[in-house]
MARTOR-788979 format. One record per residue (C-alpha): x, y, z. Coordinates in pm, whole numbers, padded with zeros to 5 digits, always signed. Layout:
BEGIN
X X Y Y Z Z
...
This chain:
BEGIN
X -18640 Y -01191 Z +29023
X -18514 Y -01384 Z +28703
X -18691 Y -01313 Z +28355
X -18744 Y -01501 Z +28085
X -18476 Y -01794 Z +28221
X -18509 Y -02168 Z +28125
X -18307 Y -02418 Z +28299
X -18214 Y -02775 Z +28087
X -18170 Y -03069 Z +28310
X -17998 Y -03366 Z +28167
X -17904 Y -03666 Z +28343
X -17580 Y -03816 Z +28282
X -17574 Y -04154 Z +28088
X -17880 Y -04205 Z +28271
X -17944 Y -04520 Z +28179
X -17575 Y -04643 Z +28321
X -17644 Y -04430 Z +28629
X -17982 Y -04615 Z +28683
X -17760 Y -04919 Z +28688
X -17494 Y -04811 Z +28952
X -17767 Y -04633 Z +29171
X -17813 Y -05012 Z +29294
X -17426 Y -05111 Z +29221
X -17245 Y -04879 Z +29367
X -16968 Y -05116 Z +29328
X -16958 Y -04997 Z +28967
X -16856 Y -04646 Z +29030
X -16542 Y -04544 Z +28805
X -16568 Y -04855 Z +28617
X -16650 Y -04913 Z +28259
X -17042 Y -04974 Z +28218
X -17239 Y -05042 Z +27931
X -17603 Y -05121 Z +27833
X -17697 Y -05266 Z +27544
X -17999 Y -05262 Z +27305
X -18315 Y -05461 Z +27301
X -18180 Y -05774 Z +27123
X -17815 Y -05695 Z +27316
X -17703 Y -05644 Z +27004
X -17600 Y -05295 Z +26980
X -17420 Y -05035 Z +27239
X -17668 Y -04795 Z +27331
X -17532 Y -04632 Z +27697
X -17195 Y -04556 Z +27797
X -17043 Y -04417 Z +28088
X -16731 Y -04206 Z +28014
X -16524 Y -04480 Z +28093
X -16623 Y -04664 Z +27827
X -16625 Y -04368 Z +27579
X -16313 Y -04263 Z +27690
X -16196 Y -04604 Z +27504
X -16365 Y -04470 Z +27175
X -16629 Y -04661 Z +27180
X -16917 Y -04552 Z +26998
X -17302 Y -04459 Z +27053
X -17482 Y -04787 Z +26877
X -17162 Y -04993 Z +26785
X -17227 Y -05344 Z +26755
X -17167 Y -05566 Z +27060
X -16945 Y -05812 Z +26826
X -16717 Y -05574 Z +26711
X -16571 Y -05481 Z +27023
X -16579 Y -05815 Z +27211
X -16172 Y -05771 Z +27262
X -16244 Y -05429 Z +27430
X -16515 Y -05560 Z +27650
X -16296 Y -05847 Z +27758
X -15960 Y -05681 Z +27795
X -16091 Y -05343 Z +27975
X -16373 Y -05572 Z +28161
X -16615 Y -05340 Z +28057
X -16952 Y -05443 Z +28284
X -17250 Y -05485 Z +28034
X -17660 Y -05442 Z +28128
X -17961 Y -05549 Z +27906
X -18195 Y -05216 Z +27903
X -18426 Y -05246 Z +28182
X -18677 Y -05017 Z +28092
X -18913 Y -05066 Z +28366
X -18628 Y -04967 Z +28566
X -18552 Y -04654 Z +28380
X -18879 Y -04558 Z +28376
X -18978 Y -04583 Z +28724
X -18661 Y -04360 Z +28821
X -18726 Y -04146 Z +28582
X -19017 Y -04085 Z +28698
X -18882 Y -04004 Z +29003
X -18656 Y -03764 Z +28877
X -18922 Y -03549 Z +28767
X -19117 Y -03509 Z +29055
X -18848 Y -03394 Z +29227
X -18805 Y -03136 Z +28953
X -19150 Y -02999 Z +29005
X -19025 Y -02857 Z +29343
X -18799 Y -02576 Z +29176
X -19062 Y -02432 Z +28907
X -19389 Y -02402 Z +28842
X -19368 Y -02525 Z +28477
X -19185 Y -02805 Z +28367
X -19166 Y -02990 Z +27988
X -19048 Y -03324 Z +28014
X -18856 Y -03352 Z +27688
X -18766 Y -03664 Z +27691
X -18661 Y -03965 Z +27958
X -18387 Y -03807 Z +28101
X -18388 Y -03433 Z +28069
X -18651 Y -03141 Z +28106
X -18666 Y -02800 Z +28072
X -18753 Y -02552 Z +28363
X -18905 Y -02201 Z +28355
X -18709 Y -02018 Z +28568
X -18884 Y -01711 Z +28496
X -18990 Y -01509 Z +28824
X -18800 Y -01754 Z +29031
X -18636 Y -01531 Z +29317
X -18295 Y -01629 Z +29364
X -18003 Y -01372 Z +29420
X -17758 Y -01673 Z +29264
X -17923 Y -01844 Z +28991
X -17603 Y -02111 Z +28974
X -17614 Y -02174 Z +29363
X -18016 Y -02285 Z +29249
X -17901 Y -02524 Z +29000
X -17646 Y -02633 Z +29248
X -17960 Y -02698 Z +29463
X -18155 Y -02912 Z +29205
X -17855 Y -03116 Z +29158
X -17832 Y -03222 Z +29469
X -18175 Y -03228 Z +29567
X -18199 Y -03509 Z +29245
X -17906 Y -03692 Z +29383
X -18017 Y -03722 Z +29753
X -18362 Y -03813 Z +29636
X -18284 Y -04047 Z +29338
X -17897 Y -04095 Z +29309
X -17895 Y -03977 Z +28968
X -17654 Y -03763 Z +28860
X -17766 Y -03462 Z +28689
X -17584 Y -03097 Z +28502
X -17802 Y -02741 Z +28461
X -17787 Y -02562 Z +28152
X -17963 Y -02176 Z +28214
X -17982 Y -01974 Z +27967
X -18256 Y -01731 Z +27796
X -18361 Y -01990 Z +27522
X -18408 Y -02335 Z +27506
X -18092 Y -02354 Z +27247
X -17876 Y -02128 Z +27477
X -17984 Y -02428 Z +27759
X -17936 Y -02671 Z +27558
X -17538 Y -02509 Z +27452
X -17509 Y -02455 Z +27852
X -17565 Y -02780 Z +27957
X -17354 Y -02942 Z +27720
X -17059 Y -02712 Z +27841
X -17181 Y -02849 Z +28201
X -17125 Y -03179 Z +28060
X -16792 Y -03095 Z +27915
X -16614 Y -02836 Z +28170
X -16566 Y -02971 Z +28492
X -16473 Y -02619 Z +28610
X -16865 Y -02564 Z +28559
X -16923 Y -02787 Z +28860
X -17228 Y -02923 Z +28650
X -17414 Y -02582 Z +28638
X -17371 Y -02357 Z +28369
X -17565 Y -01983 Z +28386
X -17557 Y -01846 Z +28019
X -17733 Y -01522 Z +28102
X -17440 Y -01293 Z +28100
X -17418 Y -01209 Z +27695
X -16985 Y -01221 Z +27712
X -16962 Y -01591 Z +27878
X -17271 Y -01652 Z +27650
X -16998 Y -01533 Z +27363
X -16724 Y -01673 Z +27485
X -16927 Y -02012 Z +27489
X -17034 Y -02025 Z +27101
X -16700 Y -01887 Z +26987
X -16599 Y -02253 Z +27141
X -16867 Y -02502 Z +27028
X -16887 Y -02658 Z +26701
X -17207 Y -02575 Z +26505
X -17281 Y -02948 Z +26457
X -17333 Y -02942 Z +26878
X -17594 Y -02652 Z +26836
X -17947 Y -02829 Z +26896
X -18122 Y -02888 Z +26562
X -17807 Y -02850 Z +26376
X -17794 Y -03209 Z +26193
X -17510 Y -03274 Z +25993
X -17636 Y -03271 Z +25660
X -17741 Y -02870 Z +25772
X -17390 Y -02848 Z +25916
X -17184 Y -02960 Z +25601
X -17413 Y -02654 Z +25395
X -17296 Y -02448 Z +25676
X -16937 Y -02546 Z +25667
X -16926 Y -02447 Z +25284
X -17086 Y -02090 Z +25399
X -16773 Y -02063 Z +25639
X -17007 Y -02147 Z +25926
X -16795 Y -02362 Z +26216
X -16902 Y -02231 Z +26533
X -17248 Y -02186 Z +26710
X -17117 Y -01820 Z +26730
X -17046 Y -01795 Z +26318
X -17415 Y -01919 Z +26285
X -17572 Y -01679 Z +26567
X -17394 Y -01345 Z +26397
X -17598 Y -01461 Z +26061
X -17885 Y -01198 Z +25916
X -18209 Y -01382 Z +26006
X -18326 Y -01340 Z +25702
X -18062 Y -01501 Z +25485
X -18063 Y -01814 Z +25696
X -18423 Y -01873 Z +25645
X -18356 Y -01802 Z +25223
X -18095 Y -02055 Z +25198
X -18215 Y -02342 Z +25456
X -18599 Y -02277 Z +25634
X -18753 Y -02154 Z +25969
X -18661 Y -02378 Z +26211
X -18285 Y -02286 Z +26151
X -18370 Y -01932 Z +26085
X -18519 Y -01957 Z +26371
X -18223 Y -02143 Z +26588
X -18014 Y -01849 Z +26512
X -18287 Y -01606 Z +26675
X -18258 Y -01832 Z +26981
X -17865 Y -01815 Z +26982
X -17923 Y -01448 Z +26977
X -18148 Y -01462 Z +27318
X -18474 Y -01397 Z +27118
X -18728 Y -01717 Z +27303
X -18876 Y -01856 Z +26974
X -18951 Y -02227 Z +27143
X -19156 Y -02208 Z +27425
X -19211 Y -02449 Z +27717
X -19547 Y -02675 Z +27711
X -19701 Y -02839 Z +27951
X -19835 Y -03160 Z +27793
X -19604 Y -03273 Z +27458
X -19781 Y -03267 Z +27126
X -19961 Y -03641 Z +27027
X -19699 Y -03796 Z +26776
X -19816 Y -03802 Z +26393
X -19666 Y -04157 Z +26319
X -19629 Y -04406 Z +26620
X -19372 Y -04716 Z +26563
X -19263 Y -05057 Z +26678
X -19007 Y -05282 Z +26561
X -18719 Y -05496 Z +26629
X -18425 Y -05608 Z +26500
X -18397 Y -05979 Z +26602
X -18062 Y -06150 Z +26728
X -18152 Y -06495 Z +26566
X -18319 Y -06475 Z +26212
X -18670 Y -06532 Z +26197
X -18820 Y -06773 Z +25934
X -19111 Y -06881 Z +25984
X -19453 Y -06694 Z +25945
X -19609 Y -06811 Z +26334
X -19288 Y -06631 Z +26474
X -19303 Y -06289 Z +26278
X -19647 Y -06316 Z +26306
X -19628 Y -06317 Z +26745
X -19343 Y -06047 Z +26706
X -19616 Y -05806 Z +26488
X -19895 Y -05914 Z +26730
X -19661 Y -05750 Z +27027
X -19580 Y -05487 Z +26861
X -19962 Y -05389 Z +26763
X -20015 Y -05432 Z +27086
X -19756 Y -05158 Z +27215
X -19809 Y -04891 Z +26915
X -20202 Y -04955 Z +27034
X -20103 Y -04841 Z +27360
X -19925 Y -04609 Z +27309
X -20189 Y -04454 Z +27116
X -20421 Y -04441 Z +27349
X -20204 Y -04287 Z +27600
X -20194 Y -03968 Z +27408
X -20578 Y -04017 Z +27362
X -20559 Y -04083 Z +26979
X -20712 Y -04300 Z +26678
X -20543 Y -04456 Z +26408
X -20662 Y -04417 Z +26023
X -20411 Y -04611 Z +25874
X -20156 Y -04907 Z +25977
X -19852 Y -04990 Z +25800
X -19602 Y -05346 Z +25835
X -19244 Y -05375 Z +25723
X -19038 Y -05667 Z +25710
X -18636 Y -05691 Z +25569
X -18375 Y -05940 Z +25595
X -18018 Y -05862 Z +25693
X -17840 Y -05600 Z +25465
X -17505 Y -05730 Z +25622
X -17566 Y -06051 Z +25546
X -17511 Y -06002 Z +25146
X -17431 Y -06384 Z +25078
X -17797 Y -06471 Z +25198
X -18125 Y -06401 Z +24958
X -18224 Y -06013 Z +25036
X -18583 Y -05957 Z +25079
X -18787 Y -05621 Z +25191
X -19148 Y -05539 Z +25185
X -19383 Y -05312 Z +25315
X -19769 Y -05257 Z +25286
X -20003 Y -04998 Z +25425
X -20329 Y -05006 Z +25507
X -20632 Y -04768 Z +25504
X -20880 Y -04792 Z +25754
X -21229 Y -04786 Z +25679
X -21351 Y -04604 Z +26032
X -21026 Y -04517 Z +26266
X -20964 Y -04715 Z +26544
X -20717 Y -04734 Z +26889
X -20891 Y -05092 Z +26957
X -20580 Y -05379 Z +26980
X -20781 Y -05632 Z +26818
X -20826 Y -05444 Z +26546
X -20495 Y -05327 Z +26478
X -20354 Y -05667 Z +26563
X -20600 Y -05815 Z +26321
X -20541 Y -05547 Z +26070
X -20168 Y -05640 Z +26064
X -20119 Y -05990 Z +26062
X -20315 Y -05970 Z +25791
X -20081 Y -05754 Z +25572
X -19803 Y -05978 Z +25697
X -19968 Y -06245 Z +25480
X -19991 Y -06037 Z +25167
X -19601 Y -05968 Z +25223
X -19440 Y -06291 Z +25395
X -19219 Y -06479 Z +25164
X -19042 Y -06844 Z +25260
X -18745 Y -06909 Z +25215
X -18568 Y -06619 Z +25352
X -18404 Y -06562 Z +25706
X -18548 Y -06225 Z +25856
X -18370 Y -06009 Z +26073
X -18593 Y -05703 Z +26117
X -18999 Y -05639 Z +26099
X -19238 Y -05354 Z +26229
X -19583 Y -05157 Z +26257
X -19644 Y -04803 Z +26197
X -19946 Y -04641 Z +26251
X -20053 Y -04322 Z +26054
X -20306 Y -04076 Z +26002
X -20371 Y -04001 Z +26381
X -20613 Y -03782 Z +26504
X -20751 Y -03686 Z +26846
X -20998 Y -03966 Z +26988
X -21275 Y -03711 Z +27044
X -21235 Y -03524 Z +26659
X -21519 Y -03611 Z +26482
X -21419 Y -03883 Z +26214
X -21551 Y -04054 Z +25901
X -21771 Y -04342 Z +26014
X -21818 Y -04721 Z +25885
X -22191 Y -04819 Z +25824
X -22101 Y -05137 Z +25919
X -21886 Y -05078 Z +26190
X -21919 Y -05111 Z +26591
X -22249 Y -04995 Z +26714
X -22258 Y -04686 Z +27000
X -22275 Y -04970 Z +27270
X -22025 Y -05203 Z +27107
X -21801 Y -04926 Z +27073
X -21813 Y -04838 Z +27444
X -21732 Y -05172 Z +27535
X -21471 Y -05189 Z +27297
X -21316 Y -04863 Z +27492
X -21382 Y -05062 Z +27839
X -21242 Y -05366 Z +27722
X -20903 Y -05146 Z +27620
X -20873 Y -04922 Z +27933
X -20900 Y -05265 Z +28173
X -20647 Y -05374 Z +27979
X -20416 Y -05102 Z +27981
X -20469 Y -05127 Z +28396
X -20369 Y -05480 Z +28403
X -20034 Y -05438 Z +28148
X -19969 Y -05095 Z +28379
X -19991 Y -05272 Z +28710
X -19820 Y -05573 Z +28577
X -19550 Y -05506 Z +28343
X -19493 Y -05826 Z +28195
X -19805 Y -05790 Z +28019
X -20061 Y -06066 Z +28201
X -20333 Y -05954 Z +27980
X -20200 Y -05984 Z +27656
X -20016 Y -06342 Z +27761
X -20362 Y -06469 Z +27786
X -20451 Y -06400 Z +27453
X -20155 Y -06589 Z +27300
X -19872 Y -06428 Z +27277
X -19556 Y -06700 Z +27324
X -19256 Y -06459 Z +27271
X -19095 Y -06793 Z +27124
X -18925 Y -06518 Z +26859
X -18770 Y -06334 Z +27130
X -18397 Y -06425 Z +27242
X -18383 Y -06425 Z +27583
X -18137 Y -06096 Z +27707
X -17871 Y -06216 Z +27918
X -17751 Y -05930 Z +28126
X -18080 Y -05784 Z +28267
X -18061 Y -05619 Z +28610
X -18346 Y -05647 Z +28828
X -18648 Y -05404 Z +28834
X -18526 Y -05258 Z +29219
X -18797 Y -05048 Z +29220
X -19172 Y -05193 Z +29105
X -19139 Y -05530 Z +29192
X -19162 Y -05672 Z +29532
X -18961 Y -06000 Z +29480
X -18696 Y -05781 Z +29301
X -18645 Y -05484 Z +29595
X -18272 Y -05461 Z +29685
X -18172 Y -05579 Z +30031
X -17959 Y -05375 Z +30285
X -17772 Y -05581 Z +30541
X -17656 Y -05386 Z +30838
X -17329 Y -05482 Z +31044
């Protein structure tokens, strides 16, 4: 019987192993997916980052790497990476009875009251349980905190002697560990908090977890007064269930051609109202305010420079799409200049709260009934856009997409649509 254990599992460069579960021919070969625009570098197997190359580096600066090292390059697929992520996760739920998805590739397992007389052999057994079902590659950091799993499955990552499973319950390999990892490595370390800590004589996650509690706390805050309590093997982060609602939601772009004319930002804002608005109601929320940004290129200094934004209060709080999509192409307007060439815009929406918290209402807004077919109208549209990814519902409203570039180097979605499954030939 194991107490108070939690297990991290972290798929490698998952979105380059989503790639090469359907090109196996790209095994031990430089592979690379790029941003939304292709602009930027933001996968890499360890081929590629074995030549240096870094998280979010421009595409342009390292054209003669990609050429001379034929380094294989992917659009992001998301539907892709999404579906098999998915997938990853429900094979999780078969090795504990509490799982936090933390983000799209890694989640952390309570592995407390789990009977196994060889915890590593069990991560061993998730690991390839993941890869028989999925193909993705996957390393197990256990440990008595979230931190210490976070530190163990790094190490995973890093060791190959680990075999991809790391068990930080002893306290000497636990030791042994943070006497070898840089504090900048230790989860919620940033590096403004590390350079402080590097003037306080603080390299190593084991300098930091030796600190008095209560000095940490006076010269930086809780959270890393807290961190050190986890690197001690004091649980200060527990696992939940269902992820708080976010406080801000966001959409934007950077585009690879230069935008200039109103129509086009406009569609791009309309798009992206219509994803923040979904994503709000996914985590069953309201909006009270809405906020639009645009900006030209900062690395374009021979241009005009222009950047603007403008927020909005609500009158009544909404998580309707027209409304929002109204809302913000009408700020554009207030904020839109000619003239200038622009290379990045977005929506924000603030001031959420939970859709059934009683809020402030509008004396001349929606009526009971309108309202409910306001929520009917959203949630059949939601259905559609879920069951067709390509968005058939908003398309009919208008949307051209004429300011998106096309991507170039986007895989097929192997997994959710028919036309798209891959084929096996048999000899």
């Amino acid at each position: 019987m194991n107490s108070s254990l939690i297990a991290l599992v972290d798929c490698n460069n998952f979105y380059v192993s989503c790639e090469r579960v359907f090109r196996p021919d790209l095994w031990h070969k430089p592979v690379a997916v790029l941003s939304n625009n292709d602009g930027c570098i933001v996968a890499r197997s360890q081929e590629v980052k074995n030549l240096g190359i870094k998280m979010a580096t421009p595409v342009h600066q390292v054209k003669h790497l990609i050429r001379r090292h034929r380094i294989h390059l992917f659009s992001s697929n998301y539907t892709l990476y999404a579906d098999m992520s998915h997938r990853v996760m429900q094979t999780l739920e078969d090795f504990s009875p509490q799982i936090e998805v933390y983000s799209i590739d890694e989640s952390f397992l309570d592995f407390s009251g789990i009977y196994s007389p060889d915890i590593t052999a069990y991560g061993q057994q998730i690991r390839k349980s993941i890869y028989q079902s999925t193909g993705i590659p996957v390393c197990v950091g256990i440990a008595p905190t979230k931190t210490l799993a976070k530190l163990a499955n790094y190490a995973a990552k890093k060791w190959k002697k680990t075999d991809g499973v790391l068990d930080l319950s002893c306290p000497i390999r636990r030791n042994k560990l943070l006497r070898l990892v840089p504090v900048n490595e230790v989860w919620g370390i940033g590096s403004r908090t590390a350079k402080r800590l590097h003037i306080m004589g603080i390299y190593t996650a084991f300098d930091l977890a030796v600190q008095a509690v209560e000095n940490i706390q006076a010269q930086f805050n809780i959270v890393v007064a807290r961190t050190v309590l986890e690197l001690k093997g004091t649980a200060c982060l527990s696992l939940t269930d269902i992820p708080p609602a976010k406080q801000q939601i966001v959409c934007s772009r950077s585009f690879k051609r230069r935008l200039i004319d109103y129509s086009e930002l406009a569609e791009a804002l309309t798009s992206f109202s219509s994803r923040v608005a979904e994503k709000l109601r996914q985590q069953q929320s309201i909006t009270g305010s809405i906020t639009v940004f645009i900006r030209t290129s900062p690395h374009n200094p021979d241009e005009p420079q222009y950047q603007r934004s403008i927020q909005c209060i609500l009158k009544q709080a909404t998580q309707d799409t027209r409304h929002i999509i109204s809302t913000a192409k009408r700020l554009l307007t207030e904020i839109y200049k000619s003239g200038y060439r622009y290379q990045h815009c977005g929506v924000q929406l603030g001031h959420i709260q939970p859709f059934t918290q009683p809020y402030h209402l509008d004396l001349f807004a929606l009526t009971e009934d309108s309202q409910s077919q306001s929520d009917d109208l959203m949630n059949t549209i939601d259905s559609i856009n879920h069951r067709f990814p390509q968005g058939i519902a908003m398309s009919s409203a208008g949307i051209k997409n004429r300011w998106q570039t096309p991507v170039e180097f986007l895989s097929k979605r192997y997994t959710t649509h028919w036309n798209e499954l891959p084929i096996v030939k048999c000899r």
